[in-house]
C-alpha positions as CSV (number, residue, x, y, z in Angstrom):
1,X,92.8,136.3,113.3
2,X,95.0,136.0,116.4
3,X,98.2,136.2,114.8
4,X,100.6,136.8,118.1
5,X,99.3,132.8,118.4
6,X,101.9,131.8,116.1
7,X,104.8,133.7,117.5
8,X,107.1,130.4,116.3
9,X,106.3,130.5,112.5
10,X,108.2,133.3,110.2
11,X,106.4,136.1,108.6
12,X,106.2,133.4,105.2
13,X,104.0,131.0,107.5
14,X,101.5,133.4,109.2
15,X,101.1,134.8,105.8
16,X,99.8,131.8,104.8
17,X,97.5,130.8,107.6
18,X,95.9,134.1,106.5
19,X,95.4,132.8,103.1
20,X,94.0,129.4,104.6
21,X,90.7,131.6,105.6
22,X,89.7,132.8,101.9
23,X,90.8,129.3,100.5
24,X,88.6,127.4,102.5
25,X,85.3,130.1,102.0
26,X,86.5,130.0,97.9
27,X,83.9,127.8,96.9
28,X,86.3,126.3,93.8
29,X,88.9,124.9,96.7
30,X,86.4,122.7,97.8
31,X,85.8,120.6,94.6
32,X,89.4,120.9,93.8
33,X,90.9,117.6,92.2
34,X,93.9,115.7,93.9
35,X,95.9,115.9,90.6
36,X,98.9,117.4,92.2
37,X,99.1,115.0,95.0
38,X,98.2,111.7,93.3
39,X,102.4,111.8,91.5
40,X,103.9,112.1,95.4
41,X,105.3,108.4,96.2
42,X,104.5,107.1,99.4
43,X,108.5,107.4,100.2
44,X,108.1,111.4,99.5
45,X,105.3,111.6,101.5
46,X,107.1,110.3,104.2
47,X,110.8,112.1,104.0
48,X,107.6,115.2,103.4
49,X,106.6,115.0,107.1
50,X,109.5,114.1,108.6
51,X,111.0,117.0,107.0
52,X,108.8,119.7,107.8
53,X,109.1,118.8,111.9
54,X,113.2,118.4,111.6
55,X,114.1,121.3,109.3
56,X,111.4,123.3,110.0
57,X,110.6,123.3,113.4
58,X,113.7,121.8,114.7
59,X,112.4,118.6,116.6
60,X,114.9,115.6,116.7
61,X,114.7,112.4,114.5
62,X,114.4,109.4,117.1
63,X,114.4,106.0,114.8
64,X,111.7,103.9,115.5
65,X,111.9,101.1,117.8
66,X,111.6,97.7,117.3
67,X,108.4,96.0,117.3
68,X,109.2,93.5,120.0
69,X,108.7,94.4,123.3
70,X,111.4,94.4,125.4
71,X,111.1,92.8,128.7
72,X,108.5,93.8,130.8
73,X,106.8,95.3,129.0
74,X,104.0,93.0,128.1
75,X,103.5,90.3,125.6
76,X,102.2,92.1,122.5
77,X,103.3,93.6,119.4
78,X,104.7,97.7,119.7
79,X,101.5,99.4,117.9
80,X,101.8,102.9,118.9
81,X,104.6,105.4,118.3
82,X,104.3,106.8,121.7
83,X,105.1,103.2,123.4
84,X,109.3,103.8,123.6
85,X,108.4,107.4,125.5
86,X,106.5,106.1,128.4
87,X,109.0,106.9,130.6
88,X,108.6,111.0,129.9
89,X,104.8,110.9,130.0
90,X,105.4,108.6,133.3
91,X,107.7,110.8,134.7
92,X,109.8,107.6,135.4
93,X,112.8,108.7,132.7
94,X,116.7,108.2,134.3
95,X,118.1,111.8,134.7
96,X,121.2,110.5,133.2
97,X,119.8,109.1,129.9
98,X,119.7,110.6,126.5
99,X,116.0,110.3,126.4
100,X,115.8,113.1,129.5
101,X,117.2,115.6,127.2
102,X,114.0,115.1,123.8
103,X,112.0,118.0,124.0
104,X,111.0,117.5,120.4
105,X,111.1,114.4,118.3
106,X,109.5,112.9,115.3
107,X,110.3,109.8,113.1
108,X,108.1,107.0,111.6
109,X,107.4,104.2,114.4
110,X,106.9,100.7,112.5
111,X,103.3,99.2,114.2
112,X,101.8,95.9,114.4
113,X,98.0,95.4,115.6
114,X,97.7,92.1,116.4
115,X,96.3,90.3,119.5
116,X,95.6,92.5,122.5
117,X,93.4,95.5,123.3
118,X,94.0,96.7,119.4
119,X,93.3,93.3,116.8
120,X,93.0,94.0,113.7
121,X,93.5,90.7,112.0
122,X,90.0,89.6,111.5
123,X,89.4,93.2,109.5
124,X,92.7,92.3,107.6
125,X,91.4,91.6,103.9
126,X,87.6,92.0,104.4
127,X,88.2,95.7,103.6
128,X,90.3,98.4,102.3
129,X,91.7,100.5,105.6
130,X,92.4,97.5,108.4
131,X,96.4,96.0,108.1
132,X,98.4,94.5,110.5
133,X,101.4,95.9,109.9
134,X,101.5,100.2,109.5
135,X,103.2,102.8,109.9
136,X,102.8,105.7,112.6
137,X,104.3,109.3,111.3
138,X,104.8,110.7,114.7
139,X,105.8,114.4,116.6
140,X,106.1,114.8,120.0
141,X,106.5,117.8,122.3
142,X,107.8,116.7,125.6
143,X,107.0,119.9,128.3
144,X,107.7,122.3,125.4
145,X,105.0,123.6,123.0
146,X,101.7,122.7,123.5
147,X,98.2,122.9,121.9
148,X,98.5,126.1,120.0
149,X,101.5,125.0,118.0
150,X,100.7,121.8,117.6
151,X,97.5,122.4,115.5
152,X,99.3,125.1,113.7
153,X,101.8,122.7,112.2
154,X,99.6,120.2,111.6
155,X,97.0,122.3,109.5
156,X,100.3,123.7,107.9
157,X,101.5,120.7,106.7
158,X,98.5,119.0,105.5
159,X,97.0,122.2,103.4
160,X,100.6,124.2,102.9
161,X,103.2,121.2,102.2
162,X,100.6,118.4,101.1
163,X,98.4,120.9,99.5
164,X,95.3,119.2,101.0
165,X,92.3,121.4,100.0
166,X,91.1,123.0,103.9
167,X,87.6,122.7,102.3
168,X,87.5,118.7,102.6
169,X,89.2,119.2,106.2
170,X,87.3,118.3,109.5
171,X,88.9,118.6,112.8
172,X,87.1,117.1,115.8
173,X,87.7,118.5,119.8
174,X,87.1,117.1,123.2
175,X,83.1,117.8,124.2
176,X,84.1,118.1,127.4
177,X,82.7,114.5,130.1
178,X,80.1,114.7,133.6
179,X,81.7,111.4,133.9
180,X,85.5,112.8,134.9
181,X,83.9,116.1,135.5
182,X,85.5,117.6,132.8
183,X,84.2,121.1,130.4
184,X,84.7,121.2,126.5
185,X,88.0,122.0,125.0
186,X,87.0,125.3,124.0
187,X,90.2,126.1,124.1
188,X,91.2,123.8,121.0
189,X,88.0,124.6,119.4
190,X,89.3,128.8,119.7
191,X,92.6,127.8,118.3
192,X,91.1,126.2,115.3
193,X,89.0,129.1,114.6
194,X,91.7,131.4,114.9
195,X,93.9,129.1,112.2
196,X,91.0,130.3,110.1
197,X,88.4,126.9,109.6
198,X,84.7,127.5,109.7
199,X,82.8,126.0,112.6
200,X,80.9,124.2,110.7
201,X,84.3,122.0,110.3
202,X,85.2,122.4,113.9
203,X,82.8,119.2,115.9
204,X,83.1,118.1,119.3
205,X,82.5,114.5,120.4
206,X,82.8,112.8,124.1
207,X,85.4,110.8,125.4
208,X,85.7,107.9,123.3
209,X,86.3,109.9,120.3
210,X,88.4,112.8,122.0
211,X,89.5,112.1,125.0
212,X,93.0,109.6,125.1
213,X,94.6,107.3,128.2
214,X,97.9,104.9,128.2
215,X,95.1,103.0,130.8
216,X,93.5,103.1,133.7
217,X,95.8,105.0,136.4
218,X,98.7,107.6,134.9
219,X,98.6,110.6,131.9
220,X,95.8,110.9,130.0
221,X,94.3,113.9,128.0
222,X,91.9,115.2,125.5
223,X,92.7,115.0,121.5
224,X,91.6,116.4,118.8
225,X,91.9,114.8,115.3
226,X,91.8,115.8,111.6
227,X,89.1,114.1,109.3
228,X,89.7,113.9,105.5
229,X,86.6,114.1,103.0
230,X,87.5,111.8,99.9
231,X,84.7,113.2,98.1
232,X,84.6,117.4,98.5
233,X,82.3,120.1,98.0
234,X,80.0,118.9,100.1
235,X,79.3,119.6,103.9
236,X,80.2,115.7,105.5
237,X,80.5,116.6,109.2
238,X,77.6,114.5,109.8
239,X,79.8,111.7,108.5
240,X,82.7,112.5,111.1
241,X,83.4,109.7,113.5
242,X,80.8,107.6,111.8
243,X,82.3,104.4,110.3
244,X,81.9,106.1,106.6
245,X,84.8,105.3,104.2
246,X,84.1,108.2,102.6
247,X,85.4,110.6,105.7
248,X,88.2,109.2,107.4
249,X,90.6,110.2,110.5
250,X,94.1,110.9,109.0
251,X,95.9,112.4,112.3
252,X,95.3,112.6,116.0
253,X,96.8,115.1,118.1
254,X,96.8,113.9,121.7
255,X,97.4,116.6,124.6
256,X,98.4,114.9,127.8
257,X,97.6,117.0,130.8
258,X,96.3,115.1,133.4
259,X,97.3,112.3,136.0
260,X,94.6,109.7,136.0
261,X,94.6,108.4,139.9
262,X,93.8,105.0,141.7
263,X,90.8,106.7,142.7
264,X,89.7,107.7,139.0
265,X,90.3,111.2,139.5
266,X,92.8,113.5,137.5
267,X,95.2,115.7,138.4
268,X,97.1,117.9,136.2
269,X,100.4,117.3,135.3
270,X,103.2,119.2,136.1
271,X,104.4,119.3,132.4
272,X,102.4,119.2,129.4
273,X,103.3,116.8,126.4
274,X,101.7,116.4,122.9
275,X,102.0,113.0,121.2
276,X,100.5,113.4,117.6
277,X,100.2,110.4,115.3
278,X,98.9,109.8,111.8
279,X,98.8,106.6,109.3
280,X,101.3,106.4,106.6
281,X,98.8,103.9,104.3
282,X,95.8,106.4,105.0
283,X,98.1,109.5,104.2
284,X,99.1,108.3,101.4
285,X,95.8,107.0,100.2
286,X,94.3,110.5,100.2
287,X,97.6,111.9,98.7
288,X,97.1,109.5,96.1
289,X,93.3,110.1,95.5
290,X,92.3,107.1,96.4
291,X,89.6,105.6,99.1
292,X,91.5,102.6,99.7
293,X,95.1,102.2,101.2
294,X,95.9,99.3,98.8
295,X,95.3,101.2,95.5
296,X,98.4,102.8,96.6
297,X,102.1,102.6,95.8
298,X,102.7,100.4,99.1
299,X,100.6,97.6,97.9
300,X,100.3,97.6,93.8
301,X,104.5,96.9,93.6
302,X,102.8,93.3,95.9
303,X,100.5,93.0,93.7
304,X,101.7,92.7,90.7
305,X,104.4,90.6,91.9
306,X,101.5,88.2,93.3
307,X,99.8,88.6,89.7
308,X,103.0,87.4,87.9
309,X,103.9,84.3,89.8
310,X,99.8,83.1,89.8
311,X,99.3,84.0,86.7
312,X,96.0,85.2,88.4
313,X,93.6,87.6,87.1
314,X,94.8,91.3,88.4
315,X,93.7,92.6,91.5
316,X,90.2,94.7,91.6
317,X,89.8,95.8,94.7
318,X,86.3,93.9,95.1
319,X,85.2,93.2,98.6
320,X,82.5,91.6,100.2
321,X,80.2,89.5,98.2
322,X,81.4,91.3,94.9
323,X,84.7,89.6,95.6
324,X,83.5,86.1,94.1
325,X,86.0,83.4,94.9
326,X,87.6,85.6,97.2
327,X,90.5,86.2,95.1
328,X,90.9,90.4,96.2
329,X,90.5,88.9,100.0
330,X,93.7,86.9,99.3
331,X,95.7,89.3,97.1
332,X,95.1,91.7,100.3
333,X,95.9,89.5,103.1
334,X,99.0,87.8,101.3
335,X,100.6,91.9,100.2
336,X,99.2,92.9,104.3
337,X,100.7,89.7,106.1
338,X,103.8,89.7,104.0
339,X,104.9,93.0,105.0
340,X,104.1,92.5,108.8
341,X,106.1,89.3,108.8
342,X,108.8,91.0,107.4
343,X,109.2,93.8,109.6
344,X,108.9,91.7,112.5
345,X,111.1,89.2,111.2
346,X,113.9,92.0,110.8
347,X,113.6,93.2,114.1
348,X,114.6,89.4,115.7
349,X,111.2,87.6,116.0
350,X,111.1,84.1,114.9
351,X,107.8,82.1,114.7
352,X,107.2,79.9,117.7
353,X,104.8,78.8,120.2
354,X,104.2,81.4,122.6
355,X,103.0,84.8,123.0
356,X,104.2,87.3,120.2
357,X,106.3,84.2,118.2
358,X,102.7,82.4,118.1
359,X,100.9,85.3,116.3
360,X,103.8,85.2,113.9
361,X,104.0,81.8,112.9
362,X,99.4,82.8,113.0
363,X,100.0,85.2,110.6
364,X,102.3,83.4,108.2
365,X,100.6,80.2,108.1
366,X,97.5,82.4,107.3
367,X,99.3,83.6,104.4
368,X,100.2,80.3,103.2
369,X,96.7,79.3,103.1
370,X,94.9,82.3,101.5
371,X,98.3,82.0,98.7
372,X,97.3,78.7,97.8
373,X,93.6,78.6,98.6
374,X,92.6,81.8,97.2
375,X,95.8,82.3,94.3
376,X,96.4,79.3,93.6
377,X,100.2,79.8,94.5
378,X,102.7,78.0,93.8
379,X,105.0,77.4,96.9
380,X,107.9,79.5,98.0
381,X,105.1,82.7,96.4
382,X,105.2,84.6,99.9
383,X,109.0,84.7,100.7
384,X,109.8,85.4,97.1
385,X,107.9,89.3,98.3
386,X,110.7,89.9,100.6
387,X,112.6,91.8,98.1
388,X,109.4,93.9,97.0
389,X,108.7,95.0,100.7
390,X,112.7,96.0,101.3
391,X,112.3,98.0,98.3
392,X,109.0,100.3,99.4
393,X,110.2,99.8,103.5
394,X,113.9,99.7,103.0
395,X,114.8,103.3,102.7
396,X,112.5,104.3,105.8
397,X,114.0,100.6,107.9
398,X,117.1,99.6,106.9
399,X,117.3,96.3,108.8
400,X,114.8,94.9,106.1
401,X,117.1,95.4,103.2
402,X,119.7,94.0,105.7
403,X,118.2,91.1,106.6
404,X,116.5,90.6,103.3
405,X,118.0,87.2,102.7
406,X,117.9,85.9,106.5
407,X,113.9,87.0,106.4
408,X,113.2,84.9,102.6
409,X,114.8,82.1,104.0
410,X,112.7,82.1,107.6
411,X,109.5,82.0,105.6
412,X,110.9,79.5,103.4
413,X,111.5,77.0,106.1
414,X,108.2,78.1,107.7
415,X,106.2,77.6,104.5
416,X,107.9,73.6,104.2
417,X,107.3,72.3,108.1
418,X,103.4,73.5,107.2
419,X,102.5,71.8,104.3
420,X,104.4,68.9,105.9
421,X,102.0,69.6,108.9
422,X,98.7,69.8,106.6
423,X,99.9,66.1,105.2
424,X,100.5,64.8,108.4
425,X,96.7,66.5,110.0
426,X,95.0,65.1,107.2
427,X,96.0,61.7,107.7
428,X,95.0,62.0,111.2
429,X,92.1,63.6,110.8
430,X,91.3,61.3,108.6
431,X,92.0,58.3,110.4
432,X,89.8,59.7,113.2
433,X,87.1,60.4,111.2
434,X,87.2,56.6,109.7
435,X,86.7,55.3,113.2
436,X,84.0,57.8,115.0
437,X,82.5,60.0,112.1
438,X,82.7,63.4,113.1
439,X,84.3,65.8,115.8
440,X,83.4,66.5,119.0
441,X,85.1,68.5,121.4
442,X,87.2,65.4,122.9
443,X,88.4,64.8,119.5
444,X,89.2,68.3,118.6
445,X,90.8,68.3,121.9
446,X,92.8,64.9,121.0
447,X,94.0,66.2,117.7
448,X,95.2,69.7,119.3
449,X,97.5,67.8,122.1
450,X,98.9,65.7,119.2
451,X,96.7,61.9,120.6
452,X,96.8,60.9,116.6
453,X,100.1,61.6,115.7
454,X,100.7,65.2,115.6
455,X,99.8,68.2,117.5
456,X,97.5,70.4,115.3
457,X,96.6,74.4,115.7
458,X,93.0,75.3,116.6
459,X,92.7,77.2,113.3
460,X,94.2,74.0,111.6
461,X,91.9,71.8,113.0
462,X,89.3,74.0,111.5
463,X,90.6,74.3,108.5
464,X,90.9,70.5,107.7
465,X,87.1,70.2,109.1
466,X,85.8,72.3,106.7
467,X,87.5,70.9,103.7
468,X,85.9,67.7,104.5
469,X,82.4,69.4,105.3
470,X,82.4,68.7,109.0
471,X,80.9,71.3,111.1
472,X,82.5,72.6,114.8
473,X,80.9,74.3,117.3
474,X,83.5,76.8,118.2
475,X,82.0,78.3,121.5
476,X,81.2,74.8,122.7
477,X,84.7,73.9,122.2
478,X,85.8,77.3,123.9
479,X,84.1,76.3,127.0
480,X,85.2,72.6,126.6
481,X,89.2,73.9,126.1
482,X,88.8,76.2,129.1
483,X,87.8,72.9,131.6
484,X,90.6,71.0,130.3
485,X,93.2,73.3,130.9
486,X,91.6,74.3,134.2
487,X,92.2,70.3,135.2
488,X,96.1,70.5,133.5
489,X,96.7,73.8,136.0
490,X,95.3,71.8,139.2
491,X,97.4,68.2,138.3
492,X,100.0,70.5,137.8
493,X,99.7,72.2,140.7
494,X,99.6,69.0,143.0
495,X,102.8,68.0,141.5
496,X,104.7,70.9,142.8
């Protein structure tokens, strides 16, 4: 082992990256049980990591921006830690500002995934992993360290801090691309060897796997991530990067060192950065010995909460067509979409019509619907989980527990002006239906610019079909929407 690697770590630490070697080849570490970690809370787990980078290796604790976007820079949700750093990977950071000065930082960036390149609402409730809402626990090395120390205190906090068995680690490097005429990271792979992991843990895969970009021009560079076997003493690297639940990606460690150019080339940059980033819910799942990020301490306080106002039977973590009813669909989505609403609700978002205020109001209307539809809520159920989120998210985001009040009362008034929009679309749908006897795209069309009364979401619209059996062709509408709005744009235009 290559010890002079890890010239940053006391005599304590290398001492027990040498013990890391024997634990993984002892073959009792890899069916070891996850006793130990299943009593750490989700808000140790946290204070855990951010911990180990501030007191140990002296990076500095940047609070996590707000999920709104600030102007310019675009119309979705924040969903990546990295996204209030651009400036130092761009290069485009004021001299003067306190941000010129991070060489190392780490905090817990707050995430939403909805609309956009990531979406992850339609996988919200169909299974166990997707949310809306997350958390990102983040470290970032701006032109200091680079490759070799960041995977040494990664595998040092997972197996040393977290006491992660090595044996049911897999870490993943870049393959190397003809495409952008790049070789393997044989680099990384080295580095891991030298920590002490077999090879047969160490996989490479091409560049949608390992290889990361902010987009199509600007820094870009290979990755290499850390897989986490749920079941153990087994060999599951042909279950890497598969799909499987049962081996999942817990952190990415992302080494920017190239300039992608107008031209698609790459140049490197003149000063390397890491930006590492790994899931709270997922952490905490396999801390918690579980396969599923709401059997954990982040969702059952939501649950059970849900479970006493219903008076519903508790949750079972069914999906699919085990989940008859769809009961565990709705427990999911109400506990996922109350804490996204929340968060973004703290930070200043109010529900509205456009852009990030429209996937709001989306989300919360949603939540309404599965509540009553699949719980059998009574009203006022969702905001009265306000307090139950401040209380797992408060510590970590003090503007919840802050706005705590301000935030029940938004969903409140959200919750009455829909069900007063439900009565009002079902008397126009109604009313339409008694005169033509189903929907076609004209109609849908009518009932969406508010011809009957009231101007009704698509998803509405939908929503009142079904519950009187009438079918919608959705695509043919798509296509039908898209002329329409083509003819508003040209009027318009020969106005100006």
């Amino acid at each position: 082992m290559n010890y002079h690697r890890l010239k940053l770590f006391d005599r304590k630490t290398v001492a027990k990256t040498a013990q890391w070697a024997s634990m993984i080849r002892s073959p009792h570490m890899l069916g070891r049980r996850l006793a130990q970690e299943q009593s750490v809370s989700s808000k140790q787990i946290r204070q855990m990591f951010l911990d180990f980078f501030i007191k140990e290796h002296h990076h500095q604790y940047v609070p996590s921006s707000s999920v709104i976007p600030k102007k310019n820079e675009g119309s979705y949700f924040i969903n990546a830690g990295m996204n209030q750093f651009k400036p130092l990977f761009l290069g485009t950071v004021s001299p003067d500002s306190l941000m010129s000065k991070y060489t190392r930082v780490t905090n817990s960036q707050k995430c939403i995934r909805v609309g956009g390149k990531h979406n992850d609402l339609k996988d919200v409730g169909r299974d166990v992993c997707h949310h809306t809402f997350f958390e990102m626990l983040g470290s970032w090395s701006f032109g200091d360290y680079f490759k070799s120390e960041a995977c040494t205190m990664a595998w040092d906090l997972l197996t040393r801090v977290y006491k992660i068995s090595p044996g049911r680690l897999y870490v993943s490097y870049f393959g190397g691309s003809h495409e952008l005429g790049l070789q393997p990271d044989l680099e990384c792979r080295d580095l891991w060897r030298e920590i002490g992991i077999p090879s047969s843990q160490i996989l490479p895969f091409g560049t949608s796997d390992n290889f990361w970009d902010m987009g199509d021009i600007g820094p870009c560079g290979p990755c290499t991530e850390i897989h986490y076997d749920h079941i153990g003493g087994r060999d599951a690297s042909s279950l890497v990067n598969t799909g499987s639940p049962e081996v999942v990606e817990i952190w990415n460690l992302v080494f920017m060192q190239y300039d992608r150019q107008l031209d698609g080339s790459l140049i490197s940059l003149p000063r390397q950065h890491v930006d590492t980033g790994m899931g709270l819910e997922r952490l905490t799942a396999v801390m918690q010995g579980t396969t599923s990020n709401y059997d954990t301490d982040l969702f059952k306080p939501l649950f059970s909460a849900i479970q006493k106002t219903c008076k519903a039977s508790p949750y079972q973590g069914r999906v699919g067509r085990s989940d008859v009813g769809g009961l565990d669909t709705a427990y999911r989505i109400v506990a996922d979409h109350v804490r996204m609403m929340t968060v973004a609700i703290a930070d200043g978002l109010m529900p509205g019509k456009k852009d990030i205020e429209h996937q709001l109001r989306h989300i919360m209307q949603r939540s309404f619907q599965y509540a009553k539809d699949g719980l059998h809520a009574p009203t006022g159920l969702v905001g009265s989980l306000v307090p139950v989120v401040a209380e797992s998210l408060g510590d970590a985001f003090p503007e919840i527990s802050k706005n705590s009040r301000k935030i029940k009362d938004v969903i409140d008034s959200t919750e009455d002006r829909y069900l007063q929009l439900i009565e009002a679309g079902r008397k126009a749908v109604d009313k339409l239906l008694k005169k033509v006897g189903t929907l076609t795209d004209q109609h849908i069309w009518d009932l969406h610019i508010g011809s009957y009364g009231v101007s009704l979401p698509m998803d509405l619209i939908g929503y009142l079909a079904e519950e009187r059996g009438v079918a919608l062709t959705w695509q043919d509408f798509a296509d039908f929407d898209k002329r329409q709005r083509d003819v508003q744009v040209f009027l318009h235009s020969r106005l100006e």
